[in-house]
C-alpha positions as CSV (number, residue, x, y, z in Angstrom):
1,X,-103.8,56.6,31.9
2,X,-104.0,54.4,29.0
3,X,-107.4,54.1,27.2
4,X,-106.9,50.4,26.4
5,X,-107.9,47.6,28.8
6,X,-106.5,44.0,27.8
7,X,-108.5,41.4,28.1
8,X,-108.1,38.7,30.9
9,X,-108.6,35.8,28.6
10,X,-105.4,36.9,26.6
11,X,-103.5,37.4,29.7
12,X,-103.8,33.5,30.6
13,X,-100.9,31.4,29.1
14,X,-101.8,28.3,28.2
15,X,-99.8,25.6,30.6
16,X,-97.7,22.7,29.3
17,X,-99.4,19.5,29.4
18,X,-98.3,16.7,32.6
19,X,-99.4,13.9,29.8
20,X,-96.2,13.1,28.0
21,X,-94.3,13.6,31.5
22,X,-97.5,10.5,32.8
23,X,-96.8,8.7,29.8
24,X,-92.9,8.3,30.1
25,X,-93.0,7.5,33.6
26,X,-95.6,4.7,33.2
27,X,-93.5,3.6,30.0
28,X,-90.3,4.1,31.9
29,X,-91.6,1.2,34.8
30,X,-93.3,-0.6,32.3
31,X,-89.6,-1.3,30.5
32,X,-88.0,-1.5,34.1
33,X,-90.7,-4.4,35.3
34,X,-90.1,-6.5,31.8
35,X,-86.0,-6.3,31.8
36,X,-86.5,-7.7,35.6
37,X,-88.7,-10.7,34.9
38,X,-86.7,-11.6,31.5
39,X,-83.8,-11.6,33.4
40,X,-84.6,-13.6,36.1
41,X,-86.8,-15.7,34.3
42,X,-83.7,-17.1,32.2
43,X,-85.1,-15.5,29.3
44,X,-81.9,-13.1,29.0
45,X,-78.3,-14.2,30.3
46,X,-77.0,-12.9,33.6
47,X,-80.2,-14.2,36.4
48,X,-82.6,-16.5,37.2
49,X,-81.9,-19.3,40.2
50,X,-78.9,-21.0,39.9
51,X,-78.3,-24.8,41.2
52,X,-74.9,-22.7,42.5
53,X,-76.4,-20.1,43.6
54,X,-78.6,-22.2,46.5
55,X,-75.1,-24.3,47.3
56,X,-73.2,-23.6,50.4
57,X,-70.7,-21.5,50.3
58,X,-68.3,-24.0,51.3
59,X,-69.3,-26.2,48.0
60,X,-68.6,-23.1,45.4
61,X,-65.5,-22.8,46.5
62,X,-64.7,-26.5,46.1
63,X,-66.2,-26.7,42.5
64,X,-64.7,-23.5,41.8
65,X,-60.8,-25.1,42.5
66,X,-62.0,-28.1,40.8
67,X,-63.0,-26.1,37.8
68,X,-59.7,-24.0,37.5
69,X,-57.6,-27.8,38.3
70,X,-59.5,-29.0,34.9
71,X,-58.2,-26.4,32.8
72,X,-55.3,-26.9,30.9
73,X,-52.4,-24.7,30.9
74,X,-50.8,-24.5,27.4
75,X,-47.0,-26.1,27.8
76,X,-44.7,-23.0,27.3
77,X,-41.6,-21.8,28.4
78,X,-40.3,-18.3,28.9
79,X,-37.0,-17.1,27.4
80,X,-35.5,-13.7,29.0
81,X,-34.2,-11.2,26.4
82,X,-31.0,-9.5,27.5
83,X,-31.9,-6.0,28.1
84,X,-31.0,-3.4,25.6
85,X,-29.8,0.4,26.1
86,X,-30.7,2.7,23.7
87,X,-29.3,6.7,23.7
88,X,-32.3,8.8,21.9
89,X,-30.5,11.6,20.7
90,X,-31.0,15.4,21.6
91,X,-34.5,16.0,20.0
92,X,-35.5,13.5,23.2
93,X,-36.9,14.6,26.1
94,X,-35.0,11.6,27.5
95,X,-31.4,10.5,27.2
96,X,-31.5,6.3,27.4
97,X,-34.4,3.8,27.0
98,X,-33.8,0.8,29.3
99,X,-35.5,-2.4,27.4
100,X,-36.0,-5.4,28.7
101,X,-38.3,-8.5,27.5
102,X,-39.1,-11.9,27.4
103,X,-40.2,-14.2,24.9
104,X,-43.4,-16.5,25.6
105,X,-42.5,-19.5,23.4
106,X,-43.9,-23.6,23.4
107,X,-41.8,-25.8,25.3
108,X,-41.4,-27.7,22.1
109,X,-39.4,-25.0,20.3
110,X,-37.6,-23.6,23.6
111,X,-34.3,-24.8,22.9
112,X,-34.3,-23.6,19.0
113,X,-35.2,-20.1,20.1
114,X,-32.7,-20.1,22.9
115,X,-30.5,-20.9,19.9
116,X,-31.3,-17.9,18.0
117,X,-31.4,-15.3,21.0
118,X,-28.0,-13.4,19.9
119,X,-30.5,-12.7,16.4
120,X,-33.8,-11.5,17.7
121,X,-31.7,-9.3,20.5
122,X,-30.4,-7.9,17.2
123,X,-33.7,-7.2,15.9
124,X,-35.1,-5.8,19.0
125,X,-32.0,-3.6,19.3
126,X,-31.9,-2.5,15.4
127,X,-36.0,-1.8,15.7
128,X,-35.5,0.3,18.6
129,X,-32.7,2.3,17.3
130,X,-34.4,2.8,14.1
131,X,-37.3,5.0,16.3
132,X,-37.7,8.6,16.6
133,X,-37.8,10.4,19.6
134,X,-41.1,11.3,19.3
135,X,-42.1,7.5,18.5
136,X,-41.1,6.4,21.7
137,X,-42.6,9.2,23.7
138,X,-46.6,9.5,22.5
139,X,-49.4,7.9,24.5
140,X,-49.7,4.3,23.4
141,X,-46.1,3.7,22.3
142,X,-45.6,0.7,24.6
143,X,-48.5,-1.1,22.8
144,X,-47.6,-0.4,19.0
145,X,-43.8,-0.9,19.6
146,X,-44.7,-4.7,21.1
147,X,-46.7,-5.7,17.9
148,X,-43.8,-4.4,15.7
149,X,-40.6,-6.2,17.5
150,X,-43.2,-9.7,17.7
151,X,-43.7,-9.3,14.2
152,X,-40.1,-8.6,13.6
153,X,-39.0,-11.6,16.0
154,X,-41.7,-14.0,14.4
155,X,-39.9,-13.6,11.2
156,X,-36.5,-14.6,12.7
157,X,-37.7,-17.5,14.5
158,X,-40.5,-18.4,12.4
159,X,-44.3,-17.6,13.3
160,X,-45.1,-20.7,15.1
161,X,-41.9,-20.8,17.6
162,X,-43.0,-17.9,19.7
163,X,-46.2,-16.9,20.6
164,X,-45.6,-13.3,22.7
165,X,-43.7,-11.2,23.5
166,X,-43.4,-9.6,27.2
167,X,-42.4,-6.4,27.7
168,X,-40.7,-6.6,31.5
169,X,-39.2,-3.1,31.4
170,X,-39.4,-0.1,29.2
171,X,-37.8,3.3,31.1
172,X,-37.3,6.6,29.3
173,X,-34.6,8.3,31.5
């Protein structure tokens, strides 16, 4: 047997303290109770009582129509781009891209750019050509390819003649 005896007062560990756990939970309701009352006392965006709010619902739908007849709808027209075929080449995991688009253009300027069609379908097709395999392929392609065919087309037609491009189809097969 072992001569030494330990000491019970050594043998007690010392237990966390429940204060900081008290504290956050008290602060944590504290924060809860304020973001409820400045919300829906007006004080930040999003609450509060609206004169809406208290209408029937049969009167929110009627100023809701009468609010989307009061907005203007900007005057364009759309031009259809003839669709283009590309072959990509046997790096691709694909053989063809199908392209087709559509130009979103001002009603004022419809005619002009109807006019110069044969040139940005040029563009389009020369641009696409141009691309790699691997161009066409990565995630997000769609989204960088747009910007660089409207900035390509803009300079044909001229910046303020069309204001989008729509991309109706783009098939890898």
């Amino acid at each position: 047997m072992s001569d030494a005896t330990v000491d019970d007062s050594e043998v007690e560990e010392k237990k966390p303290s429940k204060l900081p756990m008290i504290i956050g939970v008290v602060l944590a309701l504290a924060g809860g109770g304020g973001g409820f009352f400045a919300v829906q006392s007006g004080l930040l965006g999003g609450g509060g009582v609206d004169a809406h709010a208290e209408a029937p619902a049969e009167d929110a739908h009627a100023s809701e129509e009468e609010q989307v007849d009061n907005i203007a709808l900007p005057k364009v027209s759309f031009i259809e781009v003839p669709q283009v075929v590309v072959s990509l080449g046997p790096n691709s995991h694909s053989q063809h891209l199908r392209f087709r688009a559509s130009l979103e253009v001002p009603q004022q300027y419809a005619a002009e750019v109807e006019g110069i069609l044969p040139r940005v379908q040029d563009v389009m097709n020369s641009y696409l050509r141009a691309l790699e395999p691997r161009d066409l392929e990565a995630q997000g392609a769609l989204i960088k390819l747009r910007g660089q065919m409207l900035r390509r087309i803009r300079l044909v037609a001229g910046e303020d003649r069309v204001r989008d491009l729509l991309v109706l189809e783009f098939v890898l097969n």
